[in-house]
C-alpha positions as CSV (number, residue, x, y, z in Angstrom):
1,X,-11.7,129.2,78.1
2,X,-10.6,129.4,81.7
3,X,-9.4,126.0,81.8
4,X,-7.1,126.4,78.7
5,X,-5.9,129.7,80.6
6,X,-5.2,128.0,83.8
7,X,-3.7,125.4,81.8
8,X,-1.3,127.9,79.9
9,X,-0.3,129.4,83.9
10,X,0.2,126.1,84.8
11,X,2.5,125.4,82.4
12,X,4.6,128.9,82.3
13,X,4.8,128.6,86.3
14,X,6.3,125.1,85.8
15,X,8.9,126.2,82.9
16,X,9.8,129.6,84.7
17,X,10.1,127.5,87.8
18,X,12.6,125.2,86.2
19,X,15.3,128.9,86.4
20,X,14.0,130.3,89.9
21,X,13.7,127.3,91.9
22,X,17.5,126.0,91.3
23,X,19.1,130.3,91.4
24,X,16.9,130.3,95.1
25,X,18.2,127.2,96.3
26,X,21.8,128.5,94.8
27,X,21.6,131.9,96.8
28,X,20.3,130.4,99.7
29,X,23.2,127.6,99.9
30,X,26.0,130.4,99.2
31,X,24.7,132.8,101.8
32,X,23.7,130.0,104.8
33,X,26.7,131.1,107.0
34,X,26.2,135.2,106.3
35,X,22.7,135.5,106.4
36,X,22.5,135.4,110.2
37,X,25.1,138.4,110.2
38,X,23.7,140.5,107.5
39,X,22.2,143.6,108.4
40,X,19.7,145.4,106.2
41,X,21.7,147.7,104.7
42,X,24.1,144.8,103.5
43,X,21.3,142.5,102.2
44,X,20.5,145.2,99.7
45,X,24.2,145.5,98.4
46,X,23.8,141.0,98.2
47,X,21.1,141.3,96.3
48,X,22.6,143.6,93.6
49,X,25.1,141.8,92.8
50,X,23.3,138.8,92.6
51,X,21.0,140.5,90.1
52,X,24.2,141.4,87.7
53,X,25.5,137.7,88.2
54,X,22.3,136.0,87.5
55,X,21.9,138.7,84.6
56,X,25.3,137.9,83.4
57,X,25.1,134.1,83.1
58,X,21.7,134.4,80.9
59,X,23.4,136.8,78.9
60,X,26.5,134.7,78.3
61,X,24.4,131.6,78.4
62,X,21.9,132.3,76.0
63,X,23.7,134.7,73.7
64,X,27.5,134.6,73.9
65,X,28.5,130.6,74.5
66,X,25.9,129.1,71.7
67,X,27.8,131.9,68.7
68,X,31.0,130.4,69.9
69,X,29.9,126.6,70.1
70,X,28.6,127.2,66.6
71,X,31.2,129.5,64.9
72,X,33.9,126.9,66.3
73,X,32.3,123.3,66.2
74,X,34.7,122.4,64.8
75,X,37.7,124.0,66.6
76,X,37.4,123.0,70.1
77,X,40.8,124.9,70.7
78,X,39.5,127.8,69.7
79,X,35.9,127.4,71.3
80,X,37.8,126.4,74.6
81,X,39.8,130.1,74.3
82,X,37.3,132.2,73.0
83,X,34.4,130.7,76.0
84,X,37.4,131.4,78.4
85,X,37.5,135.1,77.1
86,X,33.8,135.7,79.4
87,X,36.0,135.4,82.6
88,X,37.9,138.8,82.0
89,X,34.8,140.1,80.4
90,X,32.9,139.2,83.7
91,X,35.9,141.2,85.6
92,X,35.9,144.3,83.7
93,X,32.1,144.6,83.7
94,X,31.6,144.0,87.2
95,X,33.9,146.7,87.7
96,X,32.4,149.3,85.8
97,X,29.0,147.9,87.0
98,X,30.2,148.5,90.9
99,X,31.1,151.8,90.1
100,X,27.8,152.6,88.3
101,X,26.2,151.2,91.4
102,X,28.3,153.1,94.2
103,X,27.9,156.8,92.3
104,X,24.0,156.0,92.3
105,X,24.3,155.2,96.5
106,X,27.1,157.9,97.1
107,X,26.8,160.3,94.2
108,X,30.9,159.6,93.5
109,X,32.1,156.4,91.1
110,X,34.4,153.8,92.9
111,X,36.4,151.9,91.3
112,X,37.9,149.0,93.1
113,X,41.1,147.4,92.1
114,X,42.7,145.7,95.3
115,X,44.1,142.2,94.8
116,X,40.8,140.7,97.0
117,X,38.7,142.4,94.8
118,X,40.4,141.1,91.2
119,X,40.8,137.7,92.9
120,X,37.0,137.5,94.2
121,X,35.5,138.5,90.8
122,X,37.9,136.4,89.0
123,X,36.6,133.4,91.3
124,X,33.3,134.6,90.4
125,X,33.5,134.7,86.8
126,X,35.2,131.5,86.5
127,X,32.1,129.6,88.3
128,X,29.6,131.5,86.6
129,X,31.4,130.8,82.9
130,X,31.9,127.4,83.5
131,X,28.4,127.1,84.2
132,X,27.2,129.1,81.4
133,X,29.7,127.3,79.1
134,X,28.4,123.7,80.2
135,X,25.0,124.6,80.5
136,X,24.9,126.5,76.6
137,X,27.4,122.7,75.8
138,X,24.2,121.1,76.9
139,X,21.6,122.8,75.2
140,X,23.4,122.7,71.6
141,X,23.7,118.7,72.0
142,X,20.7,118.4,72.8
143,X,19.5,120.1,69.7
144,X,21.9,118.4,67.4
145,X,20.7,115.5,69.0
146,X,16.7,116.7,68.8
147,X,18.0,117.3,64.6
148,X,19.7,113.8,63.9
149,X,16.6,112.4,65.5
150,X,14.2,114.4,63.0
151,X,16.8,113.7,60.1
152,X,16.4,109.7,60.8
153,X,12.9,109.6,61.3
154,X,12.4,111.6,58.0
155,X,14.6,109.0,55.8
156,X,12.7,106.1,57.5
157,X,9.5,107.8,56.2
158,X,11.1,108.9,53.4
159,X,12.6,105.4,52.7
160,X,9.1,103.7,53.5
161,X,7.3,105.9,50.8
162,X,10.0,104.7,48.5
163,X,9.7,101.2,49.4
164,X,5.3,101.9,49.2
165,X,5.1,103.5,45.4
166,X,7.9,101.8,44.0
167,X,7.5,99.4,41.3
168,X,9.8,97.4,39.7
169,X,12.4,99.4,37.6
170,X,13.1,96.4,35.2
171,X,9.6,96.2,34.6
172,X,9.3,100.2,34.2
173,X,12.5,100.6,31.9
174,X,11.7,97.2,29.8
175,X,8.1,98.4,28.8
176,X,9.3,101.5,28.2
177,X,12.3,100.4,25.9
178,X,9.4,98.4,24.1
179,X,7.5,101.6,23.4
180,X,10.4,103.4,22.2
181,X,11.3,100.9,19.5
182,X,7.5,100.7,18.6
183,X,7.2,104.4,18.5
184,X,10.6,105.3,16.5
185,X,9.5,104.2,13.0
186,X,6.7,106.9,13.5
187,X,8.2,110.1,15.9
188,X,11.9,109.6,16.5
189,X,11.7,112.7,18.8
190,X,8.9,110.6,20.5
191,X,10.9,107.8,20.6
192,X,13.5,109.9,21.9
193,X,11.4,111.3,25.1
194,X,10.6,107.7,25.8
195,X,14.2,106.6,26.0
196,X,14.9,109.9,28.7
197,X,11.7,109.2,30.7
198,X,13.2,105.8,30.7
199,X,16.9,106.7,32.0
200,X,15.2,109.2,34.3
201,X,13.4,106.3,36.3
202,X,17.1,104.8,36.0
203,X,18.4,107.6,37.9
204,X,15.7,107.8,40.5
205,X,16.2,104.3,41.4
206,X,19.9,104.4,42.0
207,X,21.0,103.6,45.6
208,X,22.8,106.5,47.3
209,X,25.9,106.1,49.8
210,X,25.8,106.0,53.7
211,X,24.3,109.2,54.3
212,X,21.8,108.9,51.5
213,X,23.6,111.6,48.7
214,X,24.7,110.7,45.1
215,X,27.7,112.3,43.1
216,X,27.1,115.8,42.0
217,X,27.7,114.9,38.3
218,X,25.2,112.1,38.8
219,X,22.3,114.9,40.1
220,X,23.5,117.5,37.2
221,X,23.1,114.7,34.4
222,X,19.5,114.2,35.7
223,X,18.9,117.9,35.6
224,X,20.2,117.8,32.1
225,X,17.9,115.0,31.3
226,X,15.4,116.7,32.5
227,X,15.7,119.2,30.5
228,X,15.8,118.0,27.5
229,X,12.7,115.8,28.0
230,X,11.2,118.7,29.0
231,X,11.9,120.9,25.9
232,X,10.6,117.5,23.8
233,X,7.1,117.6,25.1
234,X,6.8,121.1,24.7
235,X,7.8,121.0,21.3
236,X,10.9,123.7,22.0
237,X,14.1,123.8,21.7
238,X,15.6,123.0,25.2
239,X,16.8,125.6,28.2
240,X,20.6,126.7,26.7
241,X,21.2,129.8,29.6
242,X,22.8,126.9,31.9
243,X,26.4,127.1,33.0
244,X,27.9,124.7,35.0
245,X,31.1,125.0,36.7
246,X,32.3,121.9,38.4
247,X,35.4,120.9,37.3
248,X,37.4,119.0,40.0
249,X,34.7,118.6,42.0
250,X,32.4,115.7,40.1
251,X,32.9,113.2,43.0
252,X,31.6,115.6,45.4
253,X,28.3,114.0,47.1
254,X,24.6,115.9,47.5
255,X,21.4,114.5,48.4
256,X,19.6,113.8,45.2
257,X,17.1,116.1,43.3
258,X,18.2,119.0,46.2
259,X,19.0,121.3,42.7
260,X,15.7,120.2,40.9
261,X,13.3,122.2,41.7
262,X,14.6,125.9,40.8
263,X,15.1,124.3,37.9
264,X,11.6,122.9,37.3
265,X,10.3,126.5,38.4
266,X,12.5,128.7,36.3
267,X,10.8,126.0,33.2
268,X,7.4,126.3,34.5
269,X,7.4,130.2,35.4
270,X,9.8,132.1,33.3
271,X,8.8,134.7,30.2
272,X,11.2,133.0,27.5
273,X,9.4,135.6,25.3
274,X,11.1,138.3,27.4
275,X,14.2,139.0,25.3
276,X,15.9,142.0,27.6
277,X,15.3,139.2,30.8
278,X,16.3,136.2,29.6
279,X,16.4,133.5,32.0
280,X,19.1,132.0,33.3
281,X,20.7,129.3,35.6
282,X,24.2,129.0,37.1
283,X,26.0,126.3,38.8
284,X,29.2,126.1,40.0
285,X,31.4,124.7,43.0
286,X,34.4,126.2,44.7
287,X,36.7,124.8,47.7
288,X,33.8,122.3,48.3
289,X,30.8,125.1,48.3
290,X,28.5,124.7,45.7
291,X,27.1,128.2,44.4
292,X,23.7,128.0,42.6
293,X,22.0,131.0,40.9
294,X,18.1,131.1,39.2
295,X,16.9,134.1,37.7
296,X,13.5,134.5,35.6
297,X,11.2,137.1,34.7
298,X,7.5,135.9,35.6
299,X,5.2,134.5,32.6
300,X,2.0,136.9,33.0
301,X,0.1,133.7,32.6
302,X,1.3,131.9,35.2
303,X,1.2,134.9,37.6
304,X,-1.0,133.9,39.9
305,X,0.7,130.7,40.6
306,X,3.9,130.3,42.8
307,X,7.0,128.5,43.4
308,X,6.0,128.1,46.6
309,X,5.5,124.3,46.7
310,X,8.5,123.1,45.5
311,X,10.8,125.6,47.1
312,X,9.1,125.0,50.5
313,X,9.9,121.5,50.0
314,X,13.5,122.9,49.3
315,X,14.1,124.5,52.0
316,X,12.5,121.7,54.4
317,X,15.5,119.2,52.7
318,X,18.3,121.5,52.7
319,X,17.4,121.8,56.9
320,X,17.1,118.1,57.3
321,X,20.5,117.9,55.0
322,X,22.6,120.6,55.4
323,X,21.3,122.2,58.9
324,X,23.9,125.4,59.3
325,X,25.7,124.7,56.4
326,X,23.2,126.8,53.7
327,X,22.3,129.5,52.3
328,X,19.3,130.6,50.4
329,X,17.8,133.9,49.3
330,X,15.1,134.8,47.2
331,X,14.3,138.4,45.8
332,X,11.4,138.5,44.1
333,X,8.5,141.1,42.7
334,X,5.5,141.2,40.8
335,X,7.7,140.3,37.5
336,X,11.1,138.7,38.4
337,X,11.8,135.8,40.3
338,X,15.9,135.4,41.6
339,X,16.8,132.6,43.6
340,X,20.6,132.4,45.6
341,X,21.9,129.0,46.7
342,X,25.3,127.9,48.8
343,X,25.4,124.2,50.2
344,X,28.6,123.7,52.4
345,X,28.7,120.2,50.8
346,X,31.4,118.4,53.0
């Protein structure tokens, strides 16, 4: 036990080390011709405002640059301009934050507004933005950099599973065609199940584009399929509360099965006895966002079991796809299950 402690120390005196070692050496540097002169009094007054500029560049470091890297990744202009906006900001709160200090020393606020004083804090801000800015640059690359990394491993995994269980799909589709022609003298809606299982293995087996996504009509149609092999081994007529809006938009790319498994929950879960809560599914896709919508009462009988599994798994892809480009919300209670998807798609 006192080993892992000293062991934790150890570690959080090297990490916290990592910010007070380099502001140390910093202070020390900018101060090596004054400190010889500086008088007690003074020291105290240096030591203040090095508290609000260290304070500062966390603040802006940490919290202000990384909302405007992200909210403008894609409109340097803009992120240049709005990052520039924490010199004035700097300016304005250091003034408010010298008066605060000089009414708690002298019981009266001063203001100072003298051309030295604008031009030193403007100095000041500058460096200390900059810094922030390139240090918050740094730490957002290096996560983007930390994601691709994770997103390539995972398809080499994923793509060495693949290449693991697969079997030939000539082989798979042949027999299978063989079955159904067999079979459909006797149960033409067995027959029929055959022939979708088989097309279904079809569609797994299709090789995606250079990110690893197929067209969204292509992913739909399997849903579709699904469906209605679905309905024919349950001996029901299939799922008809779908709408699907995607006009225009059929050529837009997704990575495959990423719509699946609400669907495959909603089947497995929902109360199709419920007549008041019928469930439903909507898809649709507008100025390249695609909106998708699942809404179920729970079967009593399957109460106890979740979605849990597959919508984990959901959300694990849409991160390793479509990191800050998603959406997903689910409201759920003892009795109804609603899911609420939006994939920035391109």
């Amino acid at each position: 036990m006192l080993t892992k402690n000293s062991h934790r120390f150890r570690n959080s005196l090297v990490r916290y080390s990592r910010h007070i070692v380099p502001i140390i050496l910093l202070i020390l540097i900018e101060m090596s011709t004054k400190i010889s002169s500086i008088k007690g009094a003074d020291l105290k007054i240096y030591i203040i405002y090095y508290v609000f500029d260290i304070a500062y560049f966390y603040l802006v470091t940490l919290g202000y640059m990384p909302l405007i890297i992200y909210w403008f990744q894609k409109r340097r202009l803009l992120q240049d301009l709005f990052a520039a906006l924490a010199i004035p900001i700097f300016g304005i709160t250091l003034i408010f934050y010298s008066a605060g200090i000089t009414y708690l020393l002298n019981g009266k606020a001063s203001f100072h507004l003298d051309f030295e004083t604008i031009q030193r804090s403007s100095m000041r801000g500058i460096l200390i933005s900059a810094l922030a800015y390139a240090v918050a640059y740094a730490r957002a690359k290096i996560k983007a950099d930390k994601l691709t990394s994770q997103q390539q491993l995972y398809a080499l995994q994923l793509e060495n599973n693949i290449l693991n269980l697969q079997t030939n799909p000539h082989l798979i589709n042949n027999v299978l065609s063989y079955l159904s022609e067999r079979i459909e003298g006797y149960s033409t809606g067995d027959s029929k199940a055959i022939i979708l299982l088989s097309e279904l293995t079809s569609d797994s087996l299709k090789p995606t584009d250079d990110q690893g996504k197929i067209a969204v009509k292509d992913d739909l149609g399997y849903i579709l399929k699904y469906i209605e092999l679905e309905a024919l081994y349950r001996e029901k007529e299939p799922f008809r509360n779908l709408k699907i809006d995607i006009k225009g938009s059929e050529l837009l790319t997704i990575a495959p099965k990423l719509l699946l498994d609400p669907v495959v929950n909603l089947l497995k879960y929902g109360d199709f006895q419920n007549i008041e809560k019928q469930p439903f599914i909507s898809i649709s896709i507008k100025d390249n966002i695609l909106y998708m919508e699942t809404y179920n009462a729970k079967n009593l009988l399957t109460l106890n079991r979740g979605h849990y599994i597959g919508i984990n798994n959901l959300k694990q892809r849409l991160k390793l796809n479509y990191p800050n480009k998603h959406q997903m919300q689910i409201e759920e209670n003892e009795l109804e299950y609603r899911l609420t998807l939006i994939i920035e798609l391109c």
